[in-house]
N, C-alpha and C positions, 0 to 999 in steps of 0.2 A: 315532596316526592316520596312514595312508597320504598320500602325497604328494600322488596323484590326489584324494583327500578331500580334504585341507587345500585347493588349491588350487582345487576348484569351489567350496568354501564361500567361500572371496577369493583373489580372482585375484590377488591384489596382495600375499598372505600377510603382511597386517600392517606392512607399508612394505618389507619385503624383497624387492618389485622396481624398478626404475630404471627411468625412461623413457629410452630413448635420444635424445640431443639432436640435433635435425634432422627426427626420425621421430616422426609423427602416434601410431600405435596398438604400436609398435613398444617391447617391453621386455628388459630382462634379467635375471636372476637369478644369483647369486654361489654355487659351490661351490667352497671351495677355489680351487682354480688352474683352475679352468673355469667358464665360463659357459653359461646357456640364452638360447636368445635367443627370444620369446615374443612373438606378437601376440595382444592382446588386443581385443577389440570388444567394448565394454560395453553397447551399445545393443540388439545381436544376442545377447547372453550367449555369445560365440565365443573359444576363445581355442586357440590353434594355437602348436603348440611345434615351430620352426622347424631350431633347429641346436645343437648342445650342442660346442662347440670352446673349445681353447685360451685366456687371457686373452688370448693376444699377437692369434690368428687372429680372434676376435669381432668385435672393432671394423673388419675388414678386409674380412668376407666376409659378415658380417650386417646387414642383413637382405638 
């Protein structure tokens, strides 16, 4: 299954994303040594893939 697939079917891919602590709709997702950094709006079925940076850069420039 494609990523886009997996990922409309649950936004949340089965607990493999993180809410960011601080931020309301705001998540992230783990590859390796980067991250996605993901708003999702559950209410809206919305979910917007914001920035795909560094571990070190994520927490710095996201959201």
């Amino acid at each position: 299954m494609a990523f886009g697939e997996a990922i409309k079917d649950d936004p949340f891919l089965g607990g493999r994303t993180q809410k960011l602590s601080g931020c309301h709709e705001f998540y992230r997702i783990r590859f390796g040594s980067y991250r996605v950094g993901l708003r999702i709006d559950t209410a809206a079925k919305v979910i917007e893939f914001r920035r795909v940076l560094h571990r070190k850069e994520i927490y710095r420039r996201f959201p």
